[in-house]
N, C-alpha and C positions, 0 to 999 in steps of 0.2 A: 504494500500500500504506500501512495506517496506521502513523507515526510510532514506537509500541511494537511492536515487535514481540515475541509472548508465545512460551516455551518451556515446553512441558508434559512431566511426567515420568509413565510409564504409560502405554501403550496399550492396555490395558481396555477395556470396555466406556466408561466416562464418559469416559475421557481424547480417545480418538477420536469419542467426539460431541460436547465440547465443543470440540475441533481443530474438527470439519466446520462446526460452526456460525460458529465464529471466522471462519475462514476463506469460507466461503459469504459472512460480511460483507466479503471484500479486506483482513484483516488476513494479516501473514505469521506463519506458526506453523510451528515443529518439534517433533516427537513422539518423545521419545526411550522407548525400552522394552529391558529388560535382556533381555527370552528372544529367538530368534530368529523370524523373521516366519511364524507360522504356516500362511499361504498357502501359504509353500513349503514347510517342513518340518514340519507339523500344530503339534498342540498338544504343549506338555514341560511334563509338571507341571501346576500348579493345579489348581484346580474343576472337574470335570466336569458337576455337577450342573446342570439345568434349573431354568430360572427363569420364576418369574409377573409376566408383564406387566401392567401395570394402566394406570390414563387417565393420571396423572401421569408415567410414562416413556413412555406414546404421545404425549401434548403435547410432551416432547423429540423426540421419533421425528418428529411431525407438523411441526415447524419446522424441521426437517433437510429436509423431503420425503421419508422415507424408512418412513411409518407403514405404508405398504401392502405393500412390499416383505416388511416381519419379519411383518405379520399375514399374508401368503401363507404363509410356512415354520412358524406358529402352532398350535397346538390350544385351542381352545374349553374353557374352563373354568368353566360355566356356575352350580358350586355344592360344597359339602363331602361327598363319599358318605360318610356314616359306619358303618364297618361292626362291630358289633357281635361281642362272643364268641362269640352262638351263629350267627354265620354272615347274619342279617337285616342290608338294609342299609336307608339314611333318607338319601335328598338333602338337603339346607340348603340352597336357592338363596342367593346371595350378594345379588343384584337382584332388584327387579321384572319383566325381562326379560333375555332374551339382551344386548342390549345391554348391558347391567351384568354382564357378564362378565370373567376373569380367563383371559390367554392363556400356556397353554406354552409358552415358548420355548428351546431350545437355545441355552446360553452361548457354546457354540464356534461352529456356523453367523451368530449374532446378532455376533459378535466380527469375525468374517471381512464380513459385510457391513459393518461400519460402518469396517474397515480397508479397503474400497474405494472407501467413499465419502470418507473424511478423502482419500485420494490423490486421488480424483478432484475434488476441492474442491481441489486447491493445497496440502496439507499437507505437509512434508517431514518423511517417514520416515526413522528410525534405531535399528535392530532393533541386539540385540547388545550393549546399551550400557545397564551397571552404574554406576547414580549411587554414588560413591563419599565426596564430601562437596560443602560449598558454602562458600563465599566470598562472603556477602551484602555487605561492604564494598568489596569488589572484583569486587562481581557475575561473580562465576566459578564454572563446578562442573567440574568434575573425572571423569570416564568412567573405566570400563574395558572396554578391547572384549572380545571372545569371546577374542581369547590373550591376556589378560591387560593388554595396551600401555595404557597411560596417558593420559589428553589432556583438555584445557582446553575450557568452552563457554562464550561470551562473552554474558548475560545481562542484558534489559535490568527483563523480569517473568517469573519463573518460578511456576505453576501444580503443586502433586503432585496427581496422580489417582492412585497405583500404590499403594493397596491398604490396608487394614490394617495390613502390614506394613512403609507408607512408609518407603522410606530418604530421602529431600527431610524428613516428618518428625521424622526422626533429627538430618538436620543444621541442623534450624531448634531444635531444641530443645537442641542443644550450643550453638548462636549464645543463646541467649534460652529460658529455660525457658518450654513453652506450659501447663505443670497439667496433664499428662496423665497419666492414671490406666485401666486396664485392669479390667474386674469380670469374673473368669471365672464362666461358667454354672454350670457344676460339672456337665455333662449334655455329649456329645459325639455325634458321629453318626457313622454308616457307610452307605457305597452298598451297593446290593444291584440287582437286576435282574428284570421279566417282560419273557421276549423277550416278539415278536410272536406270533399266533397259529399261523404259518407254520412257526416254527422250536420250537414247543411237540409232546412227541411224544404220539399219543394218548393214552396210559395215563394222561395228566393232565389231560386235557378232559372236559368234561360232553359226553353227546350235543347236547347246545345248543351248546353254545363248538364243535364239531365241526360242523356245519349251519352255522354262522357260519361259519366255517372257508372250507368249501367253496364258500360264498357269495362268497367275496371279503373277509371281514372282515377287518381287520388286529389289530384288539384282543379282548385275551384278556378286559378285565370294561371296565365304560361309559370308554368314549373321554372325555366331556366332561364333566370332574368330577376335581377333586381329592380323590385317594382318603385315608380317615382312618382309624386303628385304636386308635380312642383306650383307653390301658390305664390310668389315674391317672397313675402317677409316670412315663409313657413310654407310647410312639406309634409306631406304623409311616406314612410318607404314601406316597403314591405319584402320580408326575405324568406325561401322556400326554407321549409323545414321535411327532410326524409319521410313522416308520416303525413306528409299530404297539406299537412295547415300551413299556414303565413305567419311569421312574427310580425306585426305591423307597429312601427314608432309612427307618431305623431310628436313635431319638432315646432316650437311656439315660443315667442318671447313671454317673458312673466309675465312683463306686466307695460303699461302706457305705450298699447298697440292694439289693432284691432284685425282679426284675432288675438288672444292673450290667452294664458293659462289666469291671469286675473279676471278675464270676461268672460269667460267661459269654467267656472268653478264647478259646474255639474254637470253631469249625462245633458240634461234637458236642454241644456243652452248648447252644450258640445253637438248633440244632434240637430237643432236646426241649421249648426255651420256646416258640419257634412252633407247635410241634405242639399245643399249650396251649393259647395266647394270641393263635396268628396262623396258625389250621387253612385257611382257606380262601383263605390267599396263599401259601402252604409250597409245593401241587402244581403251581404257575404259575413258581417257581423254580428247574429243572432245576441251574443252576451254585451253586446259593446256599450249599455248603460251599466251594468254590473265590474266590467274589467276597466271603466272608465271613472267610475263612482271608487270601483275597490283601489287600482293601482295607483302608487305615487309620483307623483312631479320628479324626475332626476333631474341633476344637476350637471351642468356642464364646463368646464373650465381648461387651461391649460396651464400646465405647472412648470415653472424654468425654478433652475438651482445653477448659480456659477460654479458649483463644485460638486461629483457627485462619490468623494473618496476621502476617507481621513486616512492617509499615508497607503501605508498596505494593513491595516487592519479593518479594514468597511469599507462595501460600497454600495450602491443601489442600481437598480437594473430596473427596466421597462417601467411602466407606471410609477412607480416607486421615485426615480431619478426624474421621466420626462411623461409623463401623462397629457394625454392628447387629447379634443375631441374626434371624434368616429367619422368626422365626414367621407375621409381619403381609405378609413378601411384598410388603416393600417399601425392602430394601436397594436394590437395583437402580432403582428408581424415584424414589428420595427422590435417589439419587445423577445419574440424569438430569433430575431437578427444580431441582439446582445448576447443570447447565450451560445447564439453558433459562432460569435467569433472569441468570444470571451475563454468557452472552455478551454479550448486550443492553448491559450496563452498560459492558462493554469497550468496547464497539464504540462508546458516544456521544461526544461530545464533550467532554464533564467527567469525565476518568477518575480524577482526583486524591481518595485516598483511596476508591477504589474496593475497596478490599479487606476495607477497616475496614468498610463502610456494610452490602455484602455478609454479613460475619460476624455485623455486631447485624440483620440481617433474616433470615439462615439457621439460629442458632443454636437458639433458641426452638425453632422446629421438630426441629431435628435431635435433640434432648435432648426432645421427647414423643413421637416416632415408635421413641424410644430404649424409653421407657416399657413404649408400647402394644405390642410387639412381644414383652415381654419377660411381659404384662399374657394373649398373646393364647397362650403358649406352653403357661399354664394352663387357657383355653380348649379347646384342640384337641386336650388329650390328655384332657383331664377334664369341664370344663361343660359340654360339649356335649351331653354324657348326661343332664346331672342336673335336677331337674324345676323348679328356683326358675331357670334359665339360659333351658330349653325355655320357659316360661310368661311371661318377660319379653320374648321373640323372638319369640312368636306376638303380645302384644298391644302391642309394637313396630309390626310390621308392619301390625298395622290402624291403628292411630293414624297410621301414615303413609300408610295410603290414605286417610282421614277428614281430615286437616291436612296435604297434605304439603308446607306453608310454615312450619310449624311443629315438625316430627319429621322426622326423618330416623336410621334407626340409624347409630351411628357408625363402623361396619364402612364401609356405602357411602358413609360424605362422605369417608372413610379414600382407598377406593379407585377410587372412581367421579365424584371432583369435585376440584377444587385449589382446596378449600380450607383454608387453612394447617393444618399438623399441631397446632400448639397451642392453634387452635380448636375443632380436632376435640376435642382430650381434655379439654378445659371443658364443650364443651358435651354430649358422650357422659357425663362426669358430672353435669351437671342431668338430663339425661333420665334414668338408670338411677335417680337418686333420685327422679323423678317416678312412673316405672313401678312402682319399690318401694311408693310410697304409695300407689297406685292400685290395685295388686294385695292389699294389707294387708285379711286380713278376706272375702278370697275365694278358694275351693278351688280355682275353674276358672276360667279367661280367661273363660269364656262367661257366669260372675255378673256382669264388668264393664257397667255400662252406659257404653257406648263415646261415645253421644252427649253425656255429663256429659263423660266422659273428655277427651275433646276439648277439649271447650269449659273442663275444669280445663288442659289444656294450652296452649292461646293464652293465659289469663288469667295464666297463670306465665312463661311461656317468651318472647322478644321472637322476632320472626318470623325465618327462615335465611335468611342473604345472598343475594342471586341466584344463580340454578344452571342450568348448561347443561347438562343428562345424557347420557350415550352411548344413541342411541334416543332421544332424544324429538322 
């Protein structure tokens, strides 16, 4: 076993892939996590929401051995449905191909698998157990179990994965202040639900959805596609889940906006806004004054810390260090993008000052995927409609069949390539300024003469790093 033995706090989703990977290399890791083990007692609390997998958390999934596994439990998310007021809907493919897709995945199923693999790797689990503070001079922290008792853990490098709300970052920033600063959204969300086709009663199915139905169908509108209901100031999404139903978020400012989670306080007022603004998701919701009335308001925010490491004794990873909002669908992936590059570095030979070297190669990124996410929020409730957004996305897309060493939109080098996030948002801003002046002076994509186009693009643009594509 290697000589440090590391102690992770959080068993999340990142915390248990960066254990299984640790560990997969014969380092000894223990995993401490405050809620009980959900294998056996389900889930208490948290997130329910489903999450979009993209290539950056399948390269952690794939150096686990465990890619195939979560893409088996998966749904295909081949593109953005966007469905308009009056009921029309318009695919966005995300890629070129299926390949360059984005997959549903269940937070809780996805959770449970990777707490069997961290075990079955050598991990040592420890459910139950509330970090209460730390002792970086005396590399000590401090527990409390489920009834309360008290107890010491002897530490030689301690890791926080546990969330957002890290308590490990709590007590690194009592030890040593890190600059952390919180920006709320000012926008929150609520879950809402379409069961399956199965469990929808007719009176709210089209003769179609009913044929479907009886077919065997499990989904009530397209399975493979991230559903969109872009309104300006607010959104409905909705993502496939494996048994057929829809997660649907509903994205609303608090407050001093109309809509608001402030003007809209109840079912009763929530549904005459849908009935408006979101007519042909309303009949596919049987519970939606009950999941509307029952569920909470979440909160949305982005978290920076100018430091995410006291020396080589702590440091924080994914949420924990850079917590995102979800627009860009890639919290979850930018946070298994720390443990696939992270472990490696444990695991060599030269671990001194592994924490610092980590933070100045992680941060850059963490803080423009911080950005684009927040960049992509106004996107999906609003550009996606509007015709200077559509016209720079259609003659995106040919520029990158005509060059594609030279363009690439920066959606798919976002989500379909690892390549760093702070390259991404350099270079997605020379192209959009390229696009802008190329477009200058013409009504329709189809005035571009694309062959110039082109060839003003290699002449400006220095050629895209090497790329290896899902599908090619």
């Amino acid at each position: 076993m290697h000589k440090q033995p590391i102690t992770i706090i959080g068993a999340g989703l990142v915390g248990t892939l960066l254990a299984t990977l640790l560990a997969q290399r014969g380092m000894a890791v223990e995993l401490f996590e405050k809620r009980p083990d959900p294998r056996r007692q389900g889930f208490i609390g948290g997130r329910s929401i489903n999450l979009a997998l993209s290539e950056r958390g399948l390269a952690g999934l794939r150096m686990a051995g465990l890619d195939q596994a979560v893409l088996a439990q998966a749904v295909m998310m081949r593109g953005r449905m966007i469905h308009a007021r009056d009921c029309t809907t318009n695919l966005q493919r995300y890629g070129i191909n299926d390949g360059e897709s984005n997959q549903s995945v269940s937070r809780g199923d996805l959770n449970l698998l990777l707490l069997d693999a961290a075990e079955k790797a050598g991990v040592a689990l420890h459910f139950g157990q509330t970090l209460l503070d730390a002792d970086f001079a005396r590399h000590r922290l401090t527990f409390a179990d489920h009834d309360g008792t008290r107890h010491d853990h002897a530490f030689a490098r301690v890791i926080g994965a546990d969330g957002a709300g890290s308590a490990l970052r709590a007590a690194m920033n009592r030890h040593a202040a890190l600059g952390e600063r919180i920006e709320p959204l000012g926008h929150g969300y609520k879950e809402l639900e379409i069961p399956s086709l199965a469990e929808l009663p007719d009176t709210a199915l089209t003769a179609q959805q009913r044929q479907r139905r009886d077919a065997g169908d499990k989904f009530a509108i397209e399975p493979n596609a991230l559903h969109i209901w872009p309104r300006g100031n607010c959104m409905c999404i909705a993502l496939p889940n494996a048994s057929g139903s829809f997660t649907v978020t509903l994205f609303l400012p608090h407050r001093d906006a109309e809509p608001s989670f402030a003007s809209l306080p109840d079912a009763a007022r929530a549904r005459h806004c849908f009935e408006t603004d979101y007519a042909d998701i309303l009949p596919l919701m049987p519970r939606f004054d009950r999941d509307y009335d029952d569920h909470p308001v979440g909160t949305l925010a982005t978290l920076y810390l100018d430091r995410w490491h006291l020396d080589d004794d702590a440091l924080l990873i994914g949420d924990a260090a850079h917590a995102i909002v979800p627009f860009h669908g890639q919290g979850m992936n930018a946070g298994f993008e720390d443990a696939a590059i992270l472990a490696p570095l444990l695991a060599g030979n030269d671990t001194a000052g592994v924490f610092a070297r980590f933070t100045q190669q992680r941060k850059p990124d963490a803080d423009a995927i911080a950005a684009m996410a927040l960049e992509n929020y106004v996107e999906m409730r609003d550009s996606v409609v509007e015709d200077d957004y559509l016209r720079k996305r259609i003659l995106g897309n040919r520029l990158a069949d005509l060059a594609p060493t030279h363009f690439m939109p920066r959606y798919r080098m976002v989500t379909f390539t690892s390549l760093p996030y702070a390259y991404c948002v350099q270079r997605g801003l020379a192209q959009d300024t390229l696009l802008g002046q190329l477009l200058q002076g013409h009504a329709e994509v189809d005035d571009v003469d694309l062959d110039a186009a082109a060839a003003t693009l290699r002449a400006t643009l220095p050629p895209l790093p090497p790329l290896t594509l899902p599908g090619a």
